[in-house]
PDB file of N, CA, C and O in Angstrom:
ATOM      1  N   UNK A   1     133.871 134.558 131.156  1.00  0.00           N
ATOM      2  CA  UNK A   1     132.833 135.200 131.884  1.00  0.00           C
ATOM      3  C   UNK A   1     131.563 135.274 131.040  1.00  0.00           C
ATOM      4  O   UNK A   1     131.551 135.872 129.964  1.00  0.00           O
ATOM      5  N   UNK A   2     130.755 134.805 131.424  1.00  0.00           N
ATOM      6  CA  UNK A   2     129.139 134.776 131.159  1.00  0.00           C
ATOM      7  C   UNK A   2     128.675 133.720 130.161  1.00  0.00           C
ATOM      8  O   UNK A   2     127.494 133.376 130.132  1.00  0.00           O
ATOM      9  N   UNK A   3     129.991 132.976 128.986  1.00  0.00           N
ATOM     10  CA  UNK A   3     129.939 132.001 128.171  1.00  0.00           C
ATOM     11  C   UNK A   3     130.290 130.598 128.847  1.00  0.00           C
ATOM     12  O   UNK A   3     130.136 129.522 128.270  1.00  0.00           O
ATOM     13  N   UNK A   4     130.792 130.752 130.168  1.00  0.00           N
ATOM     14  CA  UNK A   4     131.211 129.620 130.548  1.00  0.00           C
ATOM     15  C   UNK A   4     130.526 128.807 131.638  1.00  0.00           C
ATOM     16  O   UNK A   4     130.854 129.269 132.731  1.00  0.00           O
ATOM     17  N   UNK A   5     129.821 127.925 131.737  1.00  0.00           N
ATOM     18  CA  UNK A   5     128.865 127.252 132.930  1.00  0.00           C
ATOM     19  C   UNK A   5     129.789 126.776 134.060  1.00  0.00           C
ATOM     20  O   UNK A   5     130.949 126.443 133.821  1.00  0.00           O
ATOM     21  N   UNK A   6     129.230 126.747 135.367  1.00  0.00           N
ATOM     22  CA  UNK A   6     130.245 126.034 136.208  1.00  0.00           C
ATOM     23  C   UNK A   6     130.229 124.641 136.329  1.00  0.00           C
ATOM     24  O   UNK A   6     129.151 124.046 136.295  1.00  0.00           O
ATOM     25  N   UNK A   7     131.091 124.156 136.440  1.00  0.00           N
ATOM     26  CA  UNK A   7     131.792 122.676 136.711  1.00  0.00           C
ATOM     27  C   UNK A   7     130.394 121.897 136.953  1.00  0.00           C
ATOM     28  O   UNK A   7     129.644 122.709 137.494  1.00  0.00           O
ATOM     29  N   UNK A   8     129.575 120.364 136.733  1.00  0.00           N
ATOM     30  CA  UNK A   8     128.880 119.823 136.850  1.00  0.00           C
ATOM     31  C   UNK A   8     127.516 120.349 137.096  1.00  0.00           C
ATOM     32  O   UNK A   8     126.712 120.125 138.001  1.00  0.00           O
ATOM     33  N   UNK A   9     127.463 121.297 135.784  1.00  0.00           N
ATOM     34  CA  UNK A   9     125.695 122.088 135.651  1.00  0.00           C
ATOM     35  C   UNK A   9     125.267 120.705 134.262  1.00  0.00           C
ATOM     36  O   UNK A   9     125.733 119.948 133.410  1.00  0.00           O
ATOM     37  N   UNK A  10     124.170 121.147 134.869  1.00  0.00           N
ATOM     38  CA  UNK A  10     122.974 120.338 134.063  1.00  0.00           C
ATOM     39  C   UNK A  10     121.714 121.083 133.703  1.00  0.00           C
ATOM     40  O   UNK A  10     121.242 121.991 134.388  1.00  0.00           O
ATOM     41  N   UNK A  11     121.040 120.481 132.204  1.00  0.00           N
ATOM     42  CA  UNK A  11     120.301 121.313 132.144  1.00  0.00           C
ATOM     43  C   UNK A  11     118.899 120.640 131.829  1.00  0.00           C
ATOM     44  O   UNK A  11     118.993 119.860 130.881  1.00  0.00           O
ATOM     45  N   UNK A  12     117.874 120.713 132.262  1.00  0.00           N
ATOM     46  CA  UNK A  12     116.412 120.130 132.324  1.00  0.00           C
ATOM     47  C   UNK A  12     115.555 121.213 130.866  1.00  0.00           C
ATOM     48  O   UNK A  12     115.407 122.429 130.987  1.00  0.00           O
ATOM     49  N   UNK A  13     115.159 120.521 129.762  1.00  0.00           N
ATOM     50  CA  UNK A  13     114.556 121.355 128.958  1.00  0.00           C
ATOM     51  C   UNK A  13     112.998 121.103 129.242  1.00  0.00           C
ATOM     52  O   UNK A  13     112.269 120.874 128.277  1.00  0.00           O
ATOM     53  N   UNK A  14     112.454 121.140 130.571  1.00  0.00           N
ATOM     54  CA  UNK A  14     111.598 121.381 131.206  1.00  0.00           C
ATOM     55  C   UNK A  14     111.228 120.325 132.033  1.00  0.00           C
ATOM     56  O   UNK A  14     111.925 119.319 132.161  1.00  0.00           O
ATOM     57  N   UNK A  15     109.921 120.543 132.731  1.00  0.00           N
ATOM     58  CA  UNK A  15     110.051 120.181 134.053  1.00  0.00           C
ATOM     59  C   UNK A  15     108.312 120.006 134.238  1.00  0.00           C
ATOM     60  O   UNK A  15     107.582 120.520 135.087  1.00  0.00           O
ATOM     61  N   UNK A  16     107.864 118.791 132.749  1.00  0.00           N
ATOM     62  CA  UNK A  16     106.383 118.794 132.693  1.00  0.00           C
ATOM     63  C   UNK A  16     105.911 117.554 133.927  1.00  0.00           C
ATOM     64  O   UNK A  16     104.703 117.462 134.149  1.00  0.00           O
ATOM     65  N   UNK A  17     106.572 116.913 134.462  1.00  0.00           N
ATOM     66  CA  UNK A  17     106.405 116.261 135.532  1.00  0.00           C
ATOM     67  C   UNK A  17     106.260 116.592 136.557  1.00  0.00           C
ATOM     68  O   UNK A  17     107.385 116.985 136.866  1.00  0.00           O
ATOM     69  N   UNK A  18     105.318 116.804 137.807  1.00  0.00           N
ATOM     70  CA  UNK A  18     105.492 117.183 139.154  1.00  0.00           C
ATOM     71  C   UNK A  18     106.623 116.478 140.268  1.00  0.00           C
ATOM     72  O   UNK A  18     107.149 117.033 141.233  1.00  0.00           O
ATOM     73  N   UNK A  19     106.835 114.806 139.697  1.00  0.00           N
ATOM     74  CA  UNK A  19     107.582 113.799 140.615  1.00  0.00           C
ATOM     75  C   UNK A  19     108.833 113.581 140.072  1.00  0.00           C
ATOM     76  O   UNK A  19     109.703 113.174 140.842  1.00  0.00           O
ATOM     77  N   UNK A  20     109.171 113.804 138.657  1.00  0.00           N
ATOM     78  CA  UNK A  20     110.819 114.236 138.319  1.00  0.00           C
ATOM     79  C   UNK A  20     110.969 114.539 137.456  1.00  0.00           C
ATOM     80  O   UNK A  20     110.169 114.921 136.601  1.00  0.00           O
ATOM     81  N   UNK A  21     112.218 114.438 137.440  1.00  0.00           N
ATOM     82  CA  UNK A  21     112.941 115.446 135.969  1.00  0.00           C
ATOM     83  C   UNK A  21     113.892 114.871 135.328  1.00  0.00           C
ATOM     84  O   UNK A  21     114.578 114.027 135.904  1.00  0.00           O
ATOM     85  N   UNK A  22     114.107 115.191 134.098  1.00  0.00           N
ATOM     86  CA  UNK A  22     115.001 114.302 133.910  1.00  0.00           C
ATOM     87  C   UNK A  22     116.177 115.490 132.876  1.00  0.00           C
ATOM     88  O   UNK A  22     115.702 116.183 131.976  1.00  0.00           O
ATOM     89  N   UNK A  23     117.527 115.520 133.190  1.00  0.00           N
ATOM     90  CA  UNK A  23     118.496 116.559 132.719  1.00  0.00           C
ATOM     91  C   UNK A  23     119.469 116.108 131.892  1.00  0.00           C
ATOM     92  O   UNK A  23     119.698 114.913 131.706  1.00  0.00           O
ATOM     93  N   UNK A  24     120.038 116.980 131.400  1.00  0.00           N
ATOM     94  CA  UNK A  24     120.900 116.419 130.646  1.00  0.00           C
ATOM     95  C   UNK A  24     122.373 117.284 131.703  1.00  0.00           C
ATOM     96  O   UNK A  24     122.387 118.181 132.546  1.00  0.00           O
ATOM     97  N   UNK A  25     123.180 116.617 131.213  1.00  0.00           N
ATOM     98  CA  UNK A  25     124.398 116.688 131.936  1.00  0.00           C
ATOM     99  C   UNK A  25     125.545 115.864 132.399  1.00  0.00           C
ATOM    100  O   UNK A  25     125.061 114.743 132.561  1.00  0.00           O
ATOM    101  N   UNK A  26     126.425 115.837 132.607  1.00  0.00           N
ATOM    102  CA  UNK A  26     127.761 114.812 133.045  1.00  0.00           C
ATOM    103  C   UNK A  26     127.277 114.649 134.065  1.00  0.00           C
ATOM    104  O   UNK A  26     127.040 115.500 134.922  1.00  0.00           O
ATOM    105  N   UNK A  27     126.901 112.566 134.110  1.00  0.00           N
ATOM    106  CA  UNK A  27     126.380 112.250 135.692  1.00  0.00           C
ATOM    107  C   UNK A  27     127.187 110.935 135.624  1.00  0.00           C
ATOM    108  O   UNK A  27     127.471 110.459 134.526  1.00  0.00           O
ATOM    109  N   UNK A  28     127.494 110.450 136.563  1.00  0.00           N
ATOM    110  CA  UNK A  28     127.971 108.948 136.791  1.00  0.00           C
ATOM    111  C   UNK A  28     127.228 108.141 137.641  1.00  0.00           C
ATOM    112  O   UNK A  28     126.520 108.788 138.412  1.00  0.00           O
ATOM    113  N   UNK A  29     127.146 106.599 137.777  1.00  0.00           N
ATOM    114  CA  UNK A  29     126.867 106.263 138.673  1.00  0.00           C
ATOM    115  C   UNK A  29     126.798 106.319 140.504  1.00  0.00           C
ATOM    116  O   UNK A  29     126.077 105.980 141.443  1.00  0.00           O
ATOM    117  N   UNK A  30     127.904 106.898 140.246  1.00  0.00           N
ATOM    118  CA  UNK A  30     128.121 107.369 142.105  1.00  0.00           C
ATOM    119  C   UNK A  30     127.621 108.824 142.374  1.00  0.00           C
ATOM    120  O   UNK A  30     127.493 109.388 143.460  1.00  0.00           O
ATOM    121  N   UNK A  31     127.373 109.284 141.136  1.00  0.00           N
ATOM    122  CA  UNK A  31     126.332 110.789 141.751  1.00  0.00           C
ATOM    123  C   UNK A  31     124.921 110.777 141.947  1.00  0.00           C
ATOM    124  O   UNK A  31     124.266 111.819 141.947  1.00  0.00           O
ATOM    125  N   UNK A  32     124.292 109.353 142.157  1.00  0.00           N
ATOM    126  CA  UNK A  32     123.071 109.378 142.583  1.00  0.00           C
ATOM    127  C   UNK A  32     123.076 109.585 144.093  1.00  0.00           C
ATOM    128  O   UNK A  32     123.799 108.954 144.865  1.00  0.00           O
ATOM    129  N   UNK A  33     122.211 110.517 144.437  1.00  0.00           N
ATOM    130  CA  UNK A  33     121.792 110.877 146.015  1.00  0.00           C
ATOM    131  C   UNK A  33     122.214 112.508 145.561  1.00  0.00           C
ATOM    132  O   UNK A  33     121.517 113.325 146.164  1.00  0.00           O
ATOM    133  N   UNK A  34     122.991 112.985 144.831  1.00  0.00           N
ATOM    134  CA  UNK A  34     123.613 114.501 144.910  1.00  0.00           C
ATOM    135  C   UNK A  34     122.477 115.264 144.797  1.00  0.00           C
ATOM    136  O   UNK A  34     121.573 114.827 144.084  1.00  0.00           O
ATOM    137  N   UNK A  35     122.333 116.387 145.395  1.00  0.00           N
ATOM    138  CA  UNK A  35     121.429 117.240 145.600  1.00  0.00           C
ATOM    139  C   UNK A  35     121.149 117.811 144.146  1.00  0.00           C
ATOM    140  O   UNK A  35     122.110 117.890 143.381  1.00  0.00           O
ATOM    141  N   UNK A  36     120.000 118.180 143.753  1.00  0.00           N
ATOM    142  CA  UNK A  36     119.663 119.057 142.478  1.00  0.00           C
ATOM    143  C   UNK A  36     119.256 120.541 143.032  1.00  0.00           C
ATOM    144  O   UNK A  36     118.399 120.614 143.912  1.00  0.00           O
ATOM    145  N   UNK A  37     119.973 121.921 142.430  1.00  0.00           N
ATOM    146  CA  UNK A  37     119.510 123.291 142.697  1.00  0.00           C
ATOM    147  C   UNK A  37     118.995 123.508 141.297  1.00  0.00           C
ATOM    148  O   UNK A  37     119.538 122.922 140.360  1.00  0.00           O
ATOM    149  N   UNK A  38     117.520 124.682 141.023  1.00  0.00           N
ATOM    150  CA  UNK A  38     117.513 125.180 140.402  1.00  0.00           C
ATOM    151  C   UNK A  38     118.055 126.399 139.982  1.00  0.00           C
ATOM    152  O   UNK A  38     118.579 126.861 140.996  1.00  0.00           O
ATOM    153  N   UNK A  39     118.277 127.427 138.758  1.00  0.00           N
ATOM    154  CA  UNK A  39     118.939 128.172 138.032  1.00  0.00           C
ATOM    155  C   UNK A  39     119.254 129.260 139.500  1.00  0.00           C
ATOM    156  O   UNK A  39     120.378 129.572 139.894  1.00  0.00           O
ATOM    157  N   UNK A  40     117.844 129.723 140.169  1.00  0.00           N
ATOM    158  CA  UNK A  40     117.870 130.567 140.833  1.00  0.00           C
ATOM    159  C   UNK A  40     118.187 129.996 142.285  1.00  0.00           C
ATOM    160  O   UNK A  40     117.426 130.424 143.152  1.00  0.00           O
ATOM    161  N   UNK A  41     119.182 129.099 142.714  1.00  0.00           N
ATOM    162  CA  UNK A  41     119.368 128.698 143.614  1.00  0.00           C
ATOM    163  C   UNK A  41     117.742 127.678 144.556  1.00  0.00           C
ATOM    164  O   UNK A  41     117.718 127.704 145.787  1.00  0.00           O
ATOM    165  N   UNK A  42     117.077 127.232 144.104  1.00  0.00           N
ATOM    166  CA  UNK A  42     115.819 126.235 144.874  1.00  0.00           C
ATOM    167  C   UNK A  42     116.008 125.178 144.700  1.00  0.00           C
ATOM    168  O   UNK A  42     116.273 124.777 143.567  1.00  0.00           O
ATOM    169  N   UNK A  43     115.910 124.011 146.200  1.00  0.00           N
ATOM    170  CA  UNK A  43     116.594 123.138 145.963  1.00  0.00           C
ATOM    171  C   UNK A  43     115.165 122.476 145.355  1.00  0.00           C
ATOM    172  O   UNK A  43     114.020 122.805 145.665  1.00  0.00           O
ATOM    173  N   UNK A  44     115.578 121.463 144.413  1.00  0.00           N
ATOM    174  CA  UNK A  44     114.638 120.556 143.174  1.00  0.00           C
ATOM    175  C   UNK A  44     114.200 119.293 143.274  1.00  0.00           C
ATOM    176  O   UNK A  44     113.084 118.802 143.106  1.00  0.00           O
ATOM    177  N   UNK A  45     115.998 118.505 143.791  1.00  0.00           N
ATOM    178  CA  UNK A  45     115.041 117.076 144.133  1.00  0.00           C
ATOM    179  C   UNK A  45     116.510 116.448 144.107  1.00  0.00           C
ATOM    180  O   UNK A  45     117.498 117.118 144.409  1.00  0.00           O
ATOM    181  N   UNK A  46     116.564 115.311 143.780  1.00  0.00           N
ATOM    182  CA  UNK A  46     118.191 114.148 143.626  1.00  0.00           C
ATOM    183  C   UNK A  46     118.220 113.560 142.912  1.00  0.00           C
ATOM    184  O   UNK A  46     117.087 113.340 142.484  1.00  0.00           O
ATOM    185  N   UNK A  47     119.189 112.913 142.255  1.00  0.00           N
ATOM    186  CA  UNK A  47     119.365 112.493 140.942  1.00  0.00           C
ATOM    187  C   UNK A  47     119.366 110.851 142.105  1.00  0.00           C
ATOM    188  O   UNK A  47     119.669 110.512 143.249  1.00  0.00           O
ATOM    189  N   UNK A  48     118.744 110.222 140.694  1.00  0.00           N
ATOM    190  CA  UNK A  48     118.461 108.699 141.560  1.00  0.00           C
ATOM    191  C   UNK A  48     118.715 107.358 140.576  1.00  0.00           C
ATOM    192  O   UNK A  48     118.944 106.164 140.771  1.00  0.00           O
ATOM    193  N   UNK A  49     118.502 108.454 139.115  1.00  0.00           N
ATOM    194  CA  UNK A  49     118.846 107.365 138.077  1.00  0.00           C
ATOM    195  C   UNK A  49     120.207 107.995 137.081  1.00  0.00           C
ATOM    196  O   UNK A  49     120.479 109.193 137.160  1.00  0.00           O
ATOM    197  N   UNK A  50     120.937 107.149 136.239  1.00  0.00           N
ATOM    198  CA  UNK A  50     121.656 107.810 135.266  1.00  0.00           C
ATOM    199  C   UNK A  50     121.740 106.892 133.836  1.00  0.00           C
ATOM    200  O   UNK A  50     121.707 105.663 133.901  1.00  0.00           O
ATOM    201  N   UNK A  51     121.821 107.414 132.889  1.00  0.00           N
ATOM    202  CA  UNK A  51     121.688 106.769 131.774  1.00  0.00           C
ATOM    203  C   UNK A  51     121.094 107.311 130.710  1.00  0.00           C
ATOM    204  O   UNK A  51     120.626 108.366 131.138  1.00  0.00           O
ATOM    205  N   UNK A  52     120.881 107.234 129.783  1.00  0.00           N
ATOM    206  CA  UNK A  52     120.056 107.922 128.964  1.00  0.00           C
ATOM    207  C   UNK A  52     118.070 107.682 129.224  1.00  0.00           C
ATOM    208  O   UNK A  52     117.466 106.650 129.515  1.00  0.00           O
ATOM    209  N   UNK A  53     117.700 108.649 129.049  1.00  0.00           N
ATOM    210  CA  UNK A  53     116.067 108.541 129.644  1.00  0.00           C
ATOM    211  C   UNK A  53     115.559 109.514 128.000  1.00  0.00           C
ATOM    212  O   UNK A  53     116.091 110.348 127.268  1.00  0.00           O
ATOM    213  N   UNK A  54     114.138 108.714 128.067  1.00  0.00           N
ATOM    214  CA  UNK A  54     113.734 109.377 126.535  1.00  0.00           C
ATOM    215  C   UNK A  54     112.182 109.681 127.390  1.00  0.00           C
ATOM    216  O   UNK A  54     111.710 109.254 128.444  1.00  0.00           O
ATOM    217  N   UNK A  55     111.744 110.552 126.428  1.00  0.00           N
ATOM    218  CA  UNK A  55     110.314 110.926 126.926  1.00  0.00           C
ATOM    219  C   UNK A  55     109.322 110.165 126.631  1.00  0.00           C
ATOM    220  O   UNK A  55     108.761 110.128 125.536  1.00  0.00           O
ATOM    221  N   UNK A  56     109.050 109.501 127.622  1.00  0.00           N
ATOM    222  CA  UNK A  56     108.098 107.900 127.671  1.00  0.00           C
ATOM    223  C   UNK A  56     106.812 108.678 127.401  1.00  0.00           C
ATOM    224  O   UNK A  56     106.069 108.519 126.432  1.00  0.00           O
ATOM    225  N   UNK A  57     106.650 109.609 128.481  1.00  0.00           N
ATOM    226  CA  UNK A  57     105.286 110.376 128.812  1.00  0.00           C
ATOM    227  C   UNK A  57     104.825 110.629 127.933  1.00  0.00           C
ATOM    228  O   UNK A  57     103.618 110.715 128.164  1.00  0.00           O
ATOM    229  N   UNK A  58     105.074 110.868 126.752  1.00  0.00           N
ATOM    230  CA  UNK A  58     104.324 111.775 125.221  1.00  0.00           C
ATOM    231  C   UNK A  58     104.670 112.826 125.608  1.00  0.00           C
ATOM    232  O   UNK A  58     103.603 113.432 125.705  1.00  0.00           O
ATOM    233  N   UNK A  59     105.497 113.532 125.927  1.00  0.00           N
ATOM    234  CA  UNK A  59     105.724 114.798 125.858  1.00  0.00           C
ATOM    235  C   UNK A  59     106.766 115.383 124.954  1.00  0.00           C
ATOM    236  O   UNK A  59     107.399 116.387 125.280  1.00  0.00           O
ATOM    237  N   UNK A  60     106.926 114.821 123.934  1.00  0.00           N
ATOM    238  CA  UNK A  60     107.704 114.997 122.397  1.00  0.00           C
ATOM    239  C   UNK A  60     109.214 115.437 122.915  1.00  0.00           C
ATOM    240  O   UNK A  60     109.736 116.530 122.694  1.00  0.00           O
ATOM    241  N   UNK A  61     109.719 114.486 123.555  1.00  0.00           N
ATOM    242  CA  UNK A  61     111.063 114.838 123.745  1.00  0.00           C
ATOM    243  C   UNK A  61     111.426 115.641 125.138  1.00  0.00           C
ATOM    244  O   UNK A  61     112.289 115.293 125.944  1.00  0.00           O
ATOM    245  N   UNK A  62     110.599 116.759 125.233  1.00  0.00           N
ATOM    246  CA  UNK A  62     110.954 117.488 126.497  1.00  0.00           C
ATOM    247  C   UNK A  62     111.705 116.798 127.720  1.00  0.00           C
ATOM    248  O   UNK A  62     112.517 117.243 128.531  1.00  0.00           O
ATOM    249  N   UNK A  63     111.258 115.827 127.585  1.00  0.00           N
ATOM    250  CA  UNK A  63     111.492 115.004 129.259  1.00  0.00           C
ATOM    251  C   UNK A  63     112.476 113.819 128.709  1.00  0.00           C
ATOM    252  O   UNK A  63     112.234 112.667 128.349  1.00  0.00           O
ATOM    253  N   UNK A  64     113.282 114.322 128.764  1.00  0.00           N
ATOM    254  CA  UNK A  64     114.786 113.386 128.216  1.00  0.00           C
ATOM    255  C   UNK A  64     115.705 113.784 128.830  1.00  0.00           C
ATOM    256  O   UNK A  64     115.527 114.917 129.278  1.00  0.00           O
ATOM    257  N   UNK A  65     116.997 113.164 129.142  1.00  0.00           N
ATOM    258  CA  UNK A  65     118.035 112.681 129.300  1.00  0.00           C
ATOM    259  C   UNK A  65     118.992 112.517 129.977  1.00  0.00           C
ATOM    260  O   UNK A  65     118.518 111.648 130.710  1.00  0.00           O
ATOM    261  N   UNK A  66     120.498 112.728 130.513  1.00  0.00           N
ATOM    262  CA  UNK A  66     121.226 111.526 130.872  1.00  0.00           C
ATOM    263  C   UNK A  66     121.057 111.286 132.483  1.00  0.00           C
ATOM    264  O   UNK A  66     121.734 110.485 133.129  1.00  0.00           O
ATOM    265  N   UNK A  67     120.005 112.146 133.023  1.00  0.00           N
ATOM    266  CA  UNK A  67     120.086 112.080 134.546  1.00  0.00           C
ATOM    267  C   UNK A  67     118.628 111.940 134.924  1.00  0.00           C
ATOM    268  O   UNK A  67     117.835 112.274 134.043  1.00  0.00           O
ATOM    269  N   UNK A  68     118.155 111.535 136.002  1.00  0.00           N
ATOM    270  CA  UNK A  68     116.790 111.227 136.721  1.00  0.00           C
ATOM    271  C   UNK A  68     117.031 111.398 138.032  1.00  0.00           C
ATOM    272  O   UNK A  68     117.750 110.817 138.845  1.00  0.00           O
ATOM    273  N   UNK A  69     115.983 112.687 138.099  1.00  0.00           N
ATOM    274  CA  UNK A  69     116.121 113.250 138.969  1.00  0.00           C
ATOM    275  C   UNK A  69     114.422 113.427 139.668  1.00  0.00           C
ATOM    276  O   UNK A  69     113.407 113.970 139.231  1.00  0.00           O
ATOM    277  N   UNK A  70     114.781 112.554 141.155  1.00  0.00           N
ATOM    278  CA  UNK A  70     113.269 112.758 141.608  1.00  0.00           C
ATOM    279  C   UNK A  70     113.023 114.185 142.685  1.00  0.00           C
ATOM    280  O   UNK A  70     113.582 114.587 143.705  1.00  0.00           O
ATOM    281  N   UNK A  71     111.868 114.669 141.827  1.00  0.00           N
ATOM    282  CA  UNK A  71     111.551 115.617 142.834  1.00  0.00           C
ATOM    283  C   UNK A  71     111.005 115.865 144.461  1.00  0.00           C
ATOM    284  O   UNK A  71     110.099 115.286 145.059  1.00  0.00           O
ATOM    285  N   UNK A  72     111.758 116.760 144.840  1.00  0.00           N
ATOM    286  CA  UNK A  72     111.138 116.430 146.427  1.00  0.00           C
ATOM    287  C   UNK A  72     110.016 116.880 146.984  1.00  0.00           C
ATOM    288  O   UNK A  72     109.574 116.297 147.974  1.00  0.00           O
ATOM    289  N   UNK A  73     109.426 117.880 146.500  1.00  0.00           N
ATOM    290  CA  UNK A  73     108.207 118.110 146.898  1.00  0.00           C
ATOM    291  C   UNK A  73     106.936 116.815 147.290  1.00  0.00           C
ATOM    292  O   UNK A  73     106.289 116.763 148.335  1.00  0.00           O
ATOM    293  N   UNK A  74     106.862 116.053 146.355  1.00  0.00           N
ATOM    294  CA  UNK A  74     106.010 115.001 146.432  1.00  0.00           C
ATOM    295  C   UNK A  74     106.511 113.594 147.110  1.00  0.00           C
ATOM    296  O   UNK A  74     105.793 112.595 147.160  1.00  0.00           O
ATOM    297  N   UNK A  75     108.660 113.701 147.939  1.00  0.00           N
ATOM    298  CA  UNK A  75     109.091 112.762 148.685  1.00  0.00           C
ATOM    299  C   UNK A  75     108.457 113.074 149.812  1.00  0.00           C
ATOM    300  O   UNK A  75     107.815 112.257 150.471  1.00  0.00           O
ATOM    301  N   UNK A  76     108.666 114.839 150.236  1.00  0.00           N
ATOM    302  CA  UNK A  76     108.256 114.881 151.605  1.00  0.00           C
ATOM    303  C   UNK A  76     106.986 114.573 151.796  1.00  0.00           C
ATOM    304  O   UNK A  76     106.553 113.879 152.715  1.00  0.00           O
ATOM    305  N   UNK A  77     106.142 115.265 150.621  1.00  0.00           N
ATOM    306  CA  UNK A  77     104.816 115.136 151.217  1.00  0.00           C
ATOM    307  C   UNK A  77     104.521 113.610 151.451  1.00  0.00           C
ATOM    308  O   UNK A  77     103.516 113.481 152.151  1.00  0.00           O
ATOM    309  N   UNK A  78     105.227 112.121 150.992  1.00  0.00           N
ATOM    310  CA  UNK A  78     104.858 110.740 150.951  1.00  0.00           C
ATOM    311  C   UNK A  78     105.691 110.848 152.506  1.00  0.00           C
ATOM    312  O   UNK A  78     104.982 110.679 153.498  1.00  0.00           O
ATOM    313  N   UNK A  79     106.731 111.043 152.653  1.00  0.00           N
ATOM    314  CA  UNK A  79     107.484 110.679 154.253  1.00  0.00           C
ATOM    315  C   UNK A  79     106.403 111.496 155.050  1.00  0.00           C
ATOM    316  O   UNK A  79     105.567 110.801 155.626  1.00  0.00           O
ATOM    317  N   UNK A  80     106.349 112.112 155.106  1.00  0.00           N
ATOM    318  CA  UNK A  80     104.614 113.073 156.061  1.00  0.00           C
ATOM    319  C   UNK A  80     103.626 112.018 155.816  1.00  0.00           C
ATOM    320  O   UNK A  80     102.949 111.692 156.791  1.00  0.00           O
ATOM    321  N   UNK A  81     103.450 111.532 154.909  1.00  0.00           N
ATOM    322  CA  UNK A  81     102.201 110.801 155.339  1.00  0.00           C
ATOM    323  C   UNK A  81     102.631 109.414 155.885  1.00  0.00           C
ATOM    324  O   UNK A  81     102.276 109.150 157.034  1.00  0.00           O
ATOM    325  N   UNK A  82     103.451 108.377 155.103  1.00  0.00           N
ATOM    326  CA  UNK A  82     104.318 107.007 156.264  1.00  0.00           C
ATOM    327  C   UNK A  82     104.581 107.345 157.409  1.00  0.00           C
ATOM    328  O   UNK A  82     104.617 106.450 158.253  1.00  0.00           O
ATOM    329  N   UNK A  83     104.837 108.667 157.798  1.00  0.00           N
ATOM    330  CA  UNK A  83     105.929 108.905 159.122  1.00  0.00           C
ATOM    331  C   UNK A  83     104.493 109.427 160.049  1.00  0.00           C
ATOM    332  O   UNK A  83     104.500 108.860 161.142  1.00  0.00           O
ATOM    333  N   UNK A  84     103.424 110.250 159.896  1.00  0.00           N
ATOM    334  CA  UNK A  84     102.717 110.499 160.174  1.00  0.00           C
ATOM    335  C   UNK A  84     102.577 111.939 160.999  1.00  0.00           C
ATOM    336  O   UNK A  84     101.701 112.303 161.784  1.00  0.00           O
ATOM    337  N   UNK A  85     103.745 112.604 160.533  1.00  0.00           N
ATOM    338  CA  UNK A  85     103.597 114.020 160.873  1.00  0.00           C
ATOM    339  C   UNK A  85     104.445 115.144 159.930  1.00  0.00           C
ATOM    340  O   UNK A  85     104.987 114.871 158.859  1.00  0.00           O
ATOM    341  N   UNK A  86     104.434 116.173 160.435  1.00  0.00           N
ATOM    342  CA  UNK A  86     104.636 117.188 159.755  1.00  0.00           C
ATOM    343  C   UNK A  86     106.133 117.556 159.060  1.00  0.00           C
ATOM    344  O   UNK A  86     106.989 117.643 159.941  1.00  0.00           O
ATOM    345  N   UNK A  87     106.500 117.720 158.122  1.00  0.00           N
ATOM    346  CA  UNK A  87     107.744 118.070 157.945  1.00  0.00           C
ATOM    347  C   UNK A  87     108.135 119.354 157.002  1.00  0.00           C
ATOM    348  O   UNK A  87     107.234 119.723 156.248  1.00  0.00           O
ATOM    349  N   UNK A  88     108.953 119.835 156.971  1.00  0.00           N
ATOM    350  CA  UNK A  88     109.576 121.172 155.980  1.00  0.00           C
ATOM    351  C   UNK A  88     110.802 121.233 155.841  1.00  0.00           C
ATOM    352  O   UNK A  88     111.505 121.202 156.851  1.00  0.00           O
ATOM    353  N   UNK A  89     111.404 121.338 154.506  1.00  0.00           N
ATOM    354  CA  UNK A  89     112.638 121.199 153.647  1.00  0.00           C
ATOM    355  C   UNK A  89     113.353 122.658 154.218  1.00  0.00           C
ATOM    356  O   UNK A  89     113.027 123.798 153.890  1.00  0.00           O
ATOM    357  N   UNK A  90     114.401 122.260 155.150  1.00  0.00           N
ATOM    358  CA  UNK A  90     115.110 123.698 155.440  1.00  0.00           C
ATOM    359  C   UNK A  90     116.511 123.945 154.654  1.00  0.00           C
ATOM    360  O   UNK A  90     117.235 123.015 154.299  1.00  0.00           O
ATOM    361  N   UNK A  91     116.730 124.992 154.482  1.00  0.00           N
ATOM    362  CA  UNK A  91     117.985 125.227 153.681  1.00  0.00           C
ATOM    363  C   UNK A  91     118.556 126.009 153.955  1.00  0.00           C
ATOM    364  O   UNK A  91     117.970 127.061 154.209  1.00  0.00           O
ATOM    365  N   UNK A  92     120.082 125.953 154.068  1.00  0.00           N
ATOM    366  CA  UNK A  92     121.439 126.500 154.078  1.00  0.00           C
ATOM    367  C   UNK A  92     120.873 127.541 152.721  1.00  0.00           C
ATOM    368  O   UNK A  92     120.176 127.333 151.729  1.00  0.00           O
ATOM    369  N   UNK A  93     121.753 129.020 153.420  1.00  0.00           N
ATOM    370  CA  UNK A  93     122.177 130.318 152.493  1.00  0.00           C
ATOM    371  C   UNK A  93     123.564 129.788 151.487  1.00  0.00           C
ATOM    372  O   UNK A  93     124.570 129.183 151.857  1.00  0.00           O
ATOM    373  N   UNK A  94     123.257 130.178 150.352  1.00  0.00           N
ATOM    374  CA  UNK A  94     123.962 129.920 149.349  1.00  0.00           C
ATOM    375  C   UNK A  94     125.812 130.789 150.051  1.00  0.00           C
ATOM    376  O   UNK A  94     126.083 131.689 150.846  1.00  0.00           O
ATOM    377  N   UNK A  95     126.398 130.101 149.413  1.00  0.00           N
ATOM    378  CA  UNK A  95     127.889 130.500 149.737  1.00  0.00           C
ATOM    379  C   UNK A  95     128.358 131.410 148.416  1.00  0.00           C
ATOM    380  O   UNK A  95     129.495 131.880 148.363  1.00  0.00           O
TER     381      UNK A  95
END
């Protein structure tokens, strides 16, 4: 209790990108598409890449590793503009 994380947590040592993130954590190839929550339950975005990722950006490391994860804020707002109307990310109450 309180030392132990649950089953397939990951952890982002920040989040200087608006369009993704990149975490560290146990990911495989077949967990791309899986939903990303943040700490406080908000959903974040989907993991789309896996592998090791280093911080290209210059951001001294922060933005590293084994998962790539694109954020959704800036998917919907691109499907709103191709699709040409309005959309909003609805979400299921946590269980």
């Amino acid at each position: 209790m309180g030392s132990v994380v649950p089953a397939r947590s990951a952890t982002a040592l920040g989040t200087p990108d608006p369009d993704h993130v990149y975490g560290q954590g146990a990911v495989v190839p077949g967990d791309s598409g899986s939903g990303i929550i943040s700490a406080d339950g908000r959903a974040l975005g989907v993991i789309v890449t896996t592998g090791v990722h280093t911080g290209m950006l210059g951001t001294a490391g922060v933005d590293a590793g084994t998962m790539g994860v694109t954020r959704l804020a800036p998917q919907v707002a691109r499907a709103e503009q191709v699709l040409g109307t309005g959309m909003s990310l609805q979400t299921a109450p946590q269980l």
